[in-house]
PyMOL Python script that loads the backbone (N, CA, C, O; Angstrom):
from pymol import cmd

cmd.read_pdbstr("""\
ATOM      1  N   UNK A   1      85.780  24.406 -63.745  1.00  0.00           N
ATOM      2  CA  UNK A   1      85.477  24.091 -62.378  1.00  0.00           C
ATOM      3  C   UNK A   1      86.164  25.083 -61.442  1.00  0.00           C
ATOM      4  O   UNK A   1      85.652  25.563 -60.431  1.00  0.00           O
ATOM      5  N   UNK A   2      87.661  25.381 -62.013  1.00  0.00           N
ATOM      6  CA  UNK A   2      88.658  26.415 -60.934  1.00  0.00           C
ATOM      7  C   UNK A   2      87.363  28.088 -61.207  1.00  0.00           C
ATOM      8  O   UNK A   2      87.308  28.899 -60.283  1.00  0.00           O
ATOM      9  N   UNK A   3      86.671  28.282 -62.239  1.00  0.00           N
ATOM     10  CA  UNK A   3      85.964  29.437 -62.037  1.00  0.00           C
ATOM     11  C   UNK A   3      84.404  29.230 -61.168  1.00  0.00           C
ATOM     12  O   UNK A   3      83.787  30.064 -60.506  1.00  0.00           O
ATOM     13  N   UNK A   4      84.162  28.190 -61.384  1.00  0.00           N
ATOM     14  CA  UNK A   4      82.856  27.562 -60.317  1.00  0.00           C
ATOM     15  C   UNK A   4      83.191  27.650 -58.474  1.00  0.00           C
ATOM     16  O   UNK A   4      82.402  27.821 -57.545  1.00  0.00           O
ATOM     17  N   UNK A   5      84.226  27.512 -58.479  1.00  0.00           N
ATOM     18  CA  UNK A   5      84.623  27.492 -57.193  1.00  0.00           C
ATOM     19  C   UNK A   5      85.102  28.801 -56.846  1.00  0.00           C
ATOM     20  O   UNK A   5      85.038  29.149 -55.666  1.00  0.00           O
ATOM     21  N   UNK A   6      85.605  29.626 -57.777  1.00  0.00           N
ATOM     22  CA  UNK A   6      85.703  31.043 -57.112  1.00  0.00           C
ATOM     23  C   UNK A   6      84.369  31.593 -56.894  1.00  0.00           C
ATOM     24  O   UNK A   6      83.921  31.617 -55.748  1.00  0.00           O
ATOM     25  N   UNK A   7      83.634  32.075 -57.958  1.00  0.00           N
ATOM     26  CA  UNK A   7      81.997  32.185 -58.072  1.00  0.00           C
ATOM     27  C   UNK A   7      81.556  32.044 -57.169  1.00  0.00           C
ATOM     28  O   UNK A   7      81.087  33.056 -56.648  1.00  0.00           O
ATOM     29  N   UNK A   8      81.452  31.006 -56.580  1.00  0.00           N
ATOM     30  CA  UNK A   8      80.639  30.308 -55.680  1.00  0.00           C
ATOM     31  C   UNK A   8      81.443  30.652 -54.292  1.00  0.00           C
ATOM     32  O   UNK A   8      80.894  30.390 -53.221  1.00  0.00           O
ATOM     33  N   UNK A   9      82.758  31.246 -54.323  1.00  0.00           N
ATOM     34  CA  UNK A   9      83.271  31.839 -52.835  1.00  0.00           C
ATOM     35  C   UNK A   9      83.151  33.717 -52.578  1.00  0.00           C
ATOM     36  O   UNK A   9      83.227  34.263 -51.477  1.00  0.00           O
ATOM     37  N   UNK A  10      82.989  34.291 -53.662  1.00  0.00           N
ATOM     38  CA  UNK A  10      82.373  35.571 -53.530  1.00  0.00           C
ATOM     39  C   UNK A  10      81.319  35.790 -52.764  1.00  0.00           C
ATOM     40  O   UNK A  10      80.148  35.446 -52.922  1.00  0.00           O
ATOM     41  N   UNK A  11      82.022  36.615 -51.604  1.00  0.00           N
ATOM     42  CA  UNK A  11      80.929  37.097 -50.543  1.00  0.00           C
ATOM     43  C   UNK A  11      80.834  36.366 -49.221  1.00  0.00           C
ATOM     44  O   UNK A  11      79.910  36.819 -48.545  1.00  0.00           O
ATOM     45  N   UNK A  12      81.339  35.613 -48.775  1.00  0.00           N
ATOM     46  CA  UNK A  12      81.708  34.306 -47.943  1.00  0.00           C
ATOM     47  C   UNK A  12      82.916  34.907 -47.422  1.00  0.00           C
ATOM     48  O   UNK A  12      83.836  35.414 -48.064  1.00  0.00           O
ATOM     49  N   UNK A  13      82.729  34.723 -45.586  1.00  0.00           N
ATOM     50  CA  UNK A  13      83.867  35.444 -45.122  1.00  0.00           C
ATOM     51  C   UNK A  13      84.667  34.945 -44.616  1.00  0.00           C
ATOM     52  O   UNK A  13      85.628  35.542 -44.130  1.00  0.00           O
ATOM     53  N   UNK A  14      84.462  33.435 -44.578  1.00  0.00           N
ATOM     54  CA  UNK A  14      85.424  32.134 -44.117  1.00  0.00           C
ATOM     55  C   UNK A  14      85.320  30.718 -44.813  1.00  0.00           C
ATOM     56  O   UNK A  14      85.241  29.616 -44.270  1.00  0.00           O
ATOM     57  N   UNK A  15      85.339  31.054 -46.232  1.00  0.00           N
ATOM     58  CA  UNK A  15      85.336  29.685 -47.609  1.00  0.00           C
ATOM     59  C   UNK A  15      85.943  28.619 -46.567  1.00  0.00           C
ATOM     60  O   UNK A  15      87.136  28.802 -46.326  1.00  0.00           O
ATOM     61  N   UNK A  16      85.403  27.662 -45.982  1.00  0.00           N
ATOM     62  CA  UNK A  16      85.716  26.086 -45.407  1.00  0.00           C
ATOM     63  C   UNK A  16      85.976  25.254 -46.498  1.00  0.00           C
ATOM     64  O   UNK A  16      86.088  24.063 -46.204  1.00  0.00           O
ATOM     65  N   UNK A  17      86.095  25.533 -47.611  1.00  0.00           N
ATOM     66  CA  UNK A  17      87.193  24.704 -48.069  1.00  0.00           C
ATOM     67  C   UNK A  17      86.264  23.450 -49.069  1.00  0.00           C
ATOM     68  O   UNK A  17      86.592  22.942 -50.141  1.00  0.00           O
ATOM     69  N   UNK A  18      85.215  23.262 -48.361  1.00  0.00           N
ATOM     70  CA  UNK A  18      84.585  22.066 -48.564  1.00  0.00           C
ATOM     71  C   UNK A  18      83.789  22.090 -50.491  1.00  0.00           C
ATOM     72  O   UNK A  18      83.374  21.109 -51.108  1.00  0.00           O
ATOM     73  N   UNK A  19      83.819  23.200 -50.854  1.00  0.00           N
ATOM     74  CA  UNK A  19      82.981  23.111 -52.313  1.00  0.00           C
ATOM     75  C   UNK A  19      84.303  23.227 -53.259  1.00  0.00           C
ATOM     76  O   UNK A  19      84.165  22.868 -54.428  1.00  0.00           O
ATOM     77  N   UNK A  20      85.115  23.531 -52.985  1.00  0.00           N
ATOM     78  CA  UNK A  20      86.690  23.389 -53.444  1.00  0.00           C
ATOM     79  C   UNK A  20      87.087  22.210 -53.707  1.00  0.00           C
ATOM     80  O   UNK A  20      87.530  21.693 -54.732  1.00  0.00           O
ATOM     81  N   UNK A  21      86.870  21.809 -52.608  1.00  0.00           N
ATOM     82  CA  UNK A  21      87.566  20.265 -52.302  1.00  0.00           C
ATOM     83  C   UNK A  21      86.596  19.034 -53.157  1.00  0.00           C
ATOM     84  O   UNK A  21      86.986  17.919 -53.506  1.00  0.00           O
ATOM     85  N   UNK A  22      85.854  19.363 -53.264  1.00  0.00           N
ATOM     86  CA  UNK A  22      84.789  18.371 -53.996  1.00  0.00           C
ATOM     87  C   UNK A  22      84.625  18.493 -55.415  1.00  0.00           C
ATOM     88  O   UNK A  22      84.382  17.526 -56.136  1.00  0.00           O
ATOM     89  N   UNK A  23      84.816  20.207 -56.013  1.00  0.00           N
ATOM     90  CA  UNK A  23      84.878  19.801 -57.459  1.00  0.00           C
ATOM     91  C   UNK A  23      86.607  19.185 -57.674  1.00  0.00           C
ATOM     92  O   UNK A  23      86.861  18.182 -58.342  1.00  0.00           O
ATOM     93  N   UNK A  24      87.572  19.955 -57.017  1.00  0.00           N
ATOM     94  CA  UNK A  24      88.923  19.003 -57.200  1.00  0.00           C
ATOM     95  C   UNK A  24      88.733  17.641 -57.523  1.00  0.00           C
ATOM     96  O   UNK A  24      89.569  17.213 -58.320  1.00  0.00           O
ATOM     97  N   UNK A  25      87.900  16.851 -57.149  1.00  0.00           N
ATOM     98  CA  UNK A  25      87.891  15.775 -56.989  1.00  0.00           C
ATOM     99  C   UNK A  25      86.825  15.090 -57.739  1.00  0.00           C
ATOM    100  O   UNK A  25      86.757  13.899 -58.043  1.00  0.00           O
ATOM    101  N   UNK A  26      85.845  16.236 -58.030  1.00  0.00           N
ATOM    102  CA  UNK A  26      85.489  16.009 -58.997  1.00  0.00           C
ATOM    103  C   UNK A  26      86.125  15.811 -60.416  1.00  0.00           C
ATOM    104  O   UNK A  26      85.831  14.883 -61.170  1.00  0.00           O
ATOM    105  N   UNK A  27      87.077  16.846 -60.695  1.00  0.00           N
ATOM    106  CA  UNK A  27      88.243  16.536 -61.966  1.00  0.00           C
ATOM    107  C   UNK A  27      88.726  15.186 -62.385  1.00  0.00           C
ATOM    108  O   UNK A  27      88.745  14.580 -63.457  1.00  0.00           O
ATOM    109  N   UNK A  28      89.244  14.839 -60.741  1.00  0.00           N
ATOM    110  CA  UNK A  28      89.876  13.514 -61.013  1.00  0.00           C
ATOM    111  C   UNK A  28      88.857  12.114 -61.301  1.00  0.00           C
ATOM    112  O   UNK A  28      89.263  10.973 -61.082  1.00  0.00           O
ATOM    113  N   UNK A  29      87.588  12.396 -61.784  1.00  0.00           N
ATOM    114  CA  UNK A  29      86.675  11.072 -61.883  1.00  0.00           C
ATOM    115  C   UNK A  29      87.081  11.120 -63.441  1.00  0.00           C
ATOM    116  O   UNK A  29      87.470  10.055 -63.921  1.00  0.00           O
ATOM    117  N   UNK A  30      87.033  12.156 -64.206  1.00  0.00           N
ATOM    118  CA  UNK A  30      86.781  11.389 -65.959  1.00  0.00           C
ATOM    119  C   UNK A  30      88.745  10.713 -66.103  1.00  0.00           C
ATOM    120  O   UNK A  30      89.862  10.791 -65.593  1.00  0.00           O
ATOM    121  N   UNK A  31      88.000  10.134 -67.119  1.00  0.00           N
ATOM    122  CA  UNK A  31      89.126   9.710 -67.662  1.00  0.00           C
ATOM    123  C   UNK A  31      90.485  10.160 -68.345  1.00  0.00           C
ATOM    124  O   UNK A  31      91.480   9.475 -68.579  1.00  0.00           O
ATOM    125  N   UNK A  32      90.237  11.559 -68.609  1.00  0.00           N
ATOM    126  CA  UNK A  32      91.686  11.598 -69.119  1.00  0.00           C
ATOM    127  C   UNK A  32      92.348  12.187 -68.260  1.00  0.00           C
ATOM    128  O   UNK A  32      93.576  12.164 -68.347  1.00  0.00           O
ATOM    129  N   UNK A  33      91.586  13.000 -67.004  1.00  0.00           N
ATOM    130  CA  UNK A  33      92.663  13.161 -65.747  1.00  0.00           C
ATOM    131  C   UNK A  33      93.211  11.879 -65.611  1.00  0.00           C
ATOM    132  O   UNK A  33      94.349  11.586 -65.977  1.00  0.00           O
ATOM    133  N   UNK A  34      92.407  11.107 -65.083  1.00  0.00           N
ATOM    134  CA  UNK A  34      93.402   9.544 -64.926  1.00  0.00           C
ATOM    135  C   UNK A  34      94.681   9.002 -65.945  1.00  0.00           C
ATOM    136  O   UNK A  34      95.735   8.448 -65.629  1.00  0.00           O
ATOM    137  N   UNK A  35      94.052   9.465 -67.549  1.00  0.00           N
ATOM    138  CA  UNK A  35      95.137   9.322 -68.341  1.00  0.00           C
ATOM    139  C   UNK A  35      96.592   9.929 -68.222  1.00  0.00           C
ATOM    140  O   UNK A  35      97.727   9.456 -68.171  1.00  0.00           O
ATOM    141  N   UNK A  36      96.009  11.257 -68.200  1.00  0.00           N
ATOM    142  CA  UNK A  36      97.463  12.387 -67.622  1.00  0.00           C
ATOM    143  C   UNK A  36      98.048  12.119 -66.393  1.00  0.00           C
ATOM    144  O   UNK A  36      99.262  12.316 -66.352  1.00  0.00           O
ATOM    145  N   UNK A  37      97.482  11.703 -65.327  1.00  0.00           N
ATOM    146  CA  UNK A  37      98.392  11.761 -64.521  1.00  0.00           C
ATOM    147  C   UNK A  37      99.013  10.085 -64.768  1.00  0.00           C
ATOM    148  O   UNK A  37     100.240  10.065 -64.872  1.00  0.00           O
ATOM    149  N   UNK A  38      98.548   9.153 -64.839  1.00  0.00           N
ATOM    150  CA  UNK A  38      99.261   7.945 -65.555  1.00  0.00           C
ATOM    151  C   UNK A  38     100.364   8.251 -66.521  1.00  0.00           C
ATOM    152  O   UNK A  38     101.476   7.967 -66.075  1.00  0.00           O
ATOM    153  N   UNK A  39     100.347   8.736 -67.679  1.00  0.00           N
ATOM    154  CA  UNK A  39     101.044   9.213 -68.345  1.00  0.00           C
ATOM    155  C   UNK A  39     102.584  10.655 -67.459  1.00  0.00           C
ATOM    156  O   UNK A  39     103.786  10.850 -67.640  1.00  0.00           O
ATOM    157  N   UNK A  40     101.836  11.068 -66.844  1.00  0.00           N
ATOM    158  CA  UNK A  40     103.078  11.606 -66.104  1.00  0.00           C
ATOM    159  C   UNK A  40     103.792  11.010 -65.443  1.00  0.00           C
ATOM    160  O   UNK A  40     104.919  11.405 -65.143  1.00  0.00           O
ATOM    161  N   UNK A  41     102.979   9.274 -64.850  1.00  0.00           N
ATOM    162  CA  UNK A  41     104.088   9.174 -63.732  1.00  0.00           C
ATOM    163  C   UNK A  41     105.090   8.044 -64.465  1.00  0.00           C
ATOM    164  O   UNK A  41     106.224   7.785 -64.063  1.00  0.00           O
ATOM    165  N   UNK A  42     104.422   7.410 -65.652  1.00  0.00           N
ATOM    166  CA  UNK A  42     105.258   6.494 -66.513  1.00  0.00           C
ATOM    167  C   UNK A  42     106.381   7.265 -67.260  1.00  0.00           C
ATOM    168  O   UNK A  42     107.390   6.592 -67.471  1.00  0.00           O
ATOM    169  N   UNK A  43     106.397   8.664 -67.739  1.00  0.00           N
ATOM    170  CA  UNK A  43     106.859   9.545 -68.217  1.00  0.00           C
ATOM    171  C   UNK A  43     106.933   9.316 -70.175  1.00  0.00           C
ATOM    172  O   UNK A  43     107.814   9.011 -70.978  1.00  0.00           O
ATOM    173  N   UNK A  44     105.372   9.695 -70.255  1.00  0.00           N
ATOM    174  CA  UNK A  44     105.314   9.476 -71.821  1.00  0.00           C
ATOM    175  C   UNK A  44     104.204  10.601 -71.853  1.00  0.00           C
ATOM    176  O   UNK A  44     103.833  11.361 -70.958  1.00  0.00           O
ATOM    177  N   UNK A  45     103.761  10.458 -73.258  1.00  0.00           N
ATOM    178  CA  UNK A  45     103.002  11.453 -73.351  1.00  0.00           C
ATOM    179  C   UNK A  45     100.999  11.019 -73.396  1.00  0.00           C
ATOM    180  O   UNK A  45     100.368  10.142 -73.987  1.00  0.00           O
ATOM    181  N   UNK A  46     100.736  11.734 -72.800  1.00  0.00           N
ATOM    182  CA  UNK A  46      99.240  10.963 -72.559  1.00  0.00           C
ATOM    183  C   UNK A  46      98.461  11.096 -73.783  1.00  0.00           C
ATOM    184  O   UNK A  46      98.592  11.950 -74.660  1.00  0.00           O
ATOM    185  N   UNK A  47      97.389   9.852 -73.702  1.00  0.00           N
ATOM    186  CA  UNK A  47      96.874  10.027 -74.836  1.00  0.00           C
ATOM    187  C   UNK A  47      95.418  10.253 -74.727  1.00  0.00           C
ATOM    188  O   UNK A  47      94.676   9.299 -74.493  1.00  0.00           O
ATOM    189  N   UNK A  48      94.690  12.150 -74.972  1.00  0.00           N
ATOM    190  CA  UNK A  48      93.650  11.947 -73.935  1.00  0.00           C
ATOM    191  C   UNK A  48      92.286  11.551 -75.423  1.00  0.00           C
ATOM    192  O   UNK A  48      92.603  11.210 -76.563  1.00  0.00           O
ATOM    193  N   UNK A  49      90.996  11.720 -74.964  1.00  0.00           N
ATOM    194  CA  UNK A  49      90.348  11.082 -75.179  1.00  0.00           C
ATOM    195  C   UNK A  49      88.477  11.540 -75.091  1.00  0.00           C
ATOM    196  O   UNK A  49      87.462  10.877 -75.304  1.00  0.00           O
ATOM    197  N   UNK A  50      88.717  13.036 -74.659  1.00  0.00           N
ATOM    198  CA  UNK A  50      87.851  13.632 -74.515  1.00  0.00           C
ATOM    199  C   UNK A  50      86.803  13.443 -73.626  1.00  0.00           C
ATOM    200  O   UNK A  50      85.872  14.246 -73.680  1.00  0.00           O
ATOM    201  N   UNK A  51      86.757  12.127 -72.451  1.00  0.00           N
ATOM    202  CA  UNK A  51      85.900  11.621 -72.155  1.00  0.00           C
ATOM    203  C   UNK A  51      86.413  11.959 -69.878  1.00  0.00           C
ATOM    204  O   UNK A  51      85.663  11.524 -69.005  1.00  0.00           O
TER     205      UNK A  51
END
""", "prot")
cmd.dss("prot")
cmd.show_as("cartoon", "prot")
cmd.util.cbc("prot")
cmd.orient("prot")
């Protein structure tokens, strides 16, 4: 996604931020982002899940 969002800012002479900001956040919908950062804030090791 971090190479989708550069890609997609090549050639653009004032990137607003906004197609950035949406796959970011896109990351955080599956589940094992949710796992990892759960797992970071309990301080264990996450258990991800491919999904």
């Amino acid at each position: 996604m971090a190479k989708r969002a550069v890609n997609a800012s090549v050639g653009l002479k004032a990137a607003s931020g906004q197609g950035e900001a949406e796959l970011f956040g896109e990351c955080f919908t599956h589940e094992d982002a949710r796992e990892g950062l759960q797992a970071f804030l309990e301080k264990r090791t996450p258990v991800f899940q491919d999904k």
